[in-house]
N, C-alpha and C positions, 0 to 999 in steps of 0.2 A: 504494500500500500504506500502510495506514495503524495504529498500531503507538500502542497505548496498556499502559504500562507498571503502573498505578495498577491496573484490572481485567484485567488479562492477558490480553488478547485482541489478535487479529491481523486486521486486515479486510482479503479479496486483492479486487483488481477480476474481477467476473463474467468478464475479458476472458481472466484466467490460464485460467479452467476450458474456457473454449472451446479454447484453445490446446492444453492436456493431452488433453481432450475429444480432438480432432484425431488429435495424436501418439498417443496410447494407444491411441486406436478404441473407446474406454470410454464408457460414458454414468457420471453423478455423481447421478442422482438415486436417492431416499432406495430406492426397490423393484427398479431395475432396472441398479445401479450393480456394476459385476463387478469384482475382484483384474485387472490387468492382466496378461497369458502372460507376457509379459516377465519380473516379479517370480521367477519360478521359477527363470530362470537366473541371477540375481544372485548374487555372493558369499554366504557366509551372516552374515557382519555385517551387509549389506545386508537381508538378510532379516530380520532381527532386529530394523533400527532401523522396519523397517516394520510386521510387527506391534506392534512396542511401540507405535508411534502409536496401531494399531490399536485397543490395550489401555486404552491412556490414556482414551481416548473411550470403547468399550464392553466393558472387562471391568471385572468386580469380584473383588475378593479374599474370600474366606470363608476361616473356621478352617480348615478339614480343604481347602481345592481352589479353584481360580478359575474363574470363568464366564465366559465371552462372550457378549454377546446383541444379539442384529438381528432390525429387520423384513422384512429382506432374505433370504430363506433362501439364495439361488444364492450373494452377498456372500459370506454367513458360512460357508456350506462353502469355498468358495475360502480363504477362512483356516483351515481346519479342516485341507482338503489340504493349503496351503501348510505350514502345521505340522509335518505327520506326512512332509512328503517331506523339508521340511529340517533337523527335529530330530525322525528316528526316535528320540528316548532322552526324547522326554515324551511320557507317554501319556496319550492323549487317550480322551476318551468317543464316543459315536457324536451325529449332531447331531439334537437331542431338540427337540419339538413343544411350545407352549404355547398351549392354546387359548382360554384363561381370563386372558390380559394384556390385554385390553381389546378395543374393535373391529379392530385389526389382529393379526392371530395371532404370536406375537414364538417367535423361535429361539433354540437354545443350544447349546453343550457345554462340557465341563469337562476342566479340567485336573487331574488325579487328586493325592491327596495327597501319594503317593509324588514325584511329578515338581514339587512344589511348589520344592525348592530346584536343581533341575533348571534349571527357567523361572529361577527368580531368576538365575542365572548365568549363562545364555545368553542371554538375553531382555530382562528385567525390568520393570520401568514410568518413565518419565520422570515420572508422575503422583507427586508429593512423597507426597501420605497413602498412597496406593495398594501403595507400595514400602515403605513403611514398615511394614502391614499384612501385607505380604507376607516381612519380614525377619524381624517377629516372628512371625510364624506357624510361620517355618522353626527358629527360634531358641527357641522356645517349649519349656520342658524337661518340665513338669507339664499333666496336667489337672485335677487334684483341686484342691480349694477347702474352705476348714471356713466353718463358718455364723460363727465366733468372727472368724475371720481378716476378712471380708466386713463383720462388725457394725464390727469396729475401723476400718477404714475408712473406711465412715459417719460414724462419729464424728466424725472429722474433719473433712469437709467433705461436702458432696453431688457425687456425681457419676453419668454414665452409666455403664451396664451395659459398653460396651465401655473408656471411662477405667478402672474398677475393674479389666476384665479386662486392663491395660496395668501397670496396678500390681500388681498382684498374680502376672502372668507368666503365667494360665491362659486357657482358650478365652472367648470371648465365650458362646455359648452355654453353658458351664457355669457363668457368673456368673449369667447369665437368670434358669436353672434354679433357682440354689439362693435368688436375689433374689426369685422367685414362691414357694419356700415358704416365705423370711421373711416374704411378706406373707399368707400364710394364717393363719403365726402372729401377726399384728399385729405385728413389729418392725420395717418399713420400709415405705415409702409411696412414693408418685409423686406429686411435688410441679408436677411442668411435663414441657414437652417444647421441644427444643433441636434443630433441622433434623433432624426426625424420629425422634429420641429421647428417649427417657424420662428426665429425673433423676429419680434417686433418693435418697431422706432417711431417718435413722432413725429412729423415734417415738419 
């Protein structure tokens, strides 16, 4: 095992997976890789540290709910089930189809807004942004935003559409919004982009 601290990663020997492989009766690869039966009778902290691995790796956080998503459709239902048997009290979506993620057809469902501070408390994320995104979302008082509040801002320095909505305590998408008709009216611009984000500048 070899264990680099610098970029945070962990490399096991192929030798562990065989062994799990074995014990479990599971296969690991990326299409045909299943929730072990086992998992279902664990504890439910148990349960929980395991989705949240789960999470870590393929959910994401949004304003209003969080996502799960796999190429794996069998996988991702096994955590769907897993969910809804061991925290009936977060409600879940049904597991929805995408057929337009590229050449492999990618799956989801969602965890509903309501159940948002729900999962934070039972569940959570080990992922540092992820949890974070997820505190404020719960913690989040406003959605409203003024075009005056957003300019002042600017002002200050440049930042992304989600930095602004972190400062200002509102949804990310309701920064977008109102950052797209500042730029119709010519007051702000898009000066670059930042691992897949837009800064934004005032004119």
């Amino acid at each position: 095992m070899t264990k680099n601290y610098i970029h945070g990663s962990l490399i096991i020997p192929n030798v562990i997976g065989y062994i799990l492989q074995h014990i479990y009766q599971i296969k690991f690869d990326t299409f045909s890789s299943r929730v072990p039966k086992g998992i279902f009778n664990l504890p439910r902290e148990l349960i929980a540290a395991f989705i949240r691995a789960f999470g870590d790796d393929e959910g994401h956080v949004y304003d209003t709910s969080i996502d799960f998503y796999s190429n794996n459709r069998n996988l991702l239902n096994d955590i769907l089930v897993l969910i809804n048997h061991a925290f009936p009290e977060i409600k879940t979506s049904y597991l929805k189809i995408n057929t337009k993620s590229g050449k492999n057809i990618k799956y989801s469902f969602t965890i509903y807004n309501g159940s948002q501070e729900t999962y934070l408390n039972l569940i959570g994320f080990d992922h540092v942004k992820k949890n974070e995104d997820l505190i404020f979302s719960v913690s989040r008082k406003t959605n409203k935003i003024s075009k005056s509040d957003l300019l002042d801002v600017l002002r200050n320095s440049n930042f992304t559409a989600k930095q602004i909505s972190r400062l200002l305590g509102v949804r990310h998408i309701t920064v977008l919004h109102c950052l797209n008709k500042l730029r119709k009216l010519d007051k702000v611009k898009i000066i670059k982009k930042e691992r897949w984000a837009n800064v934004w500048s005032i004119n």
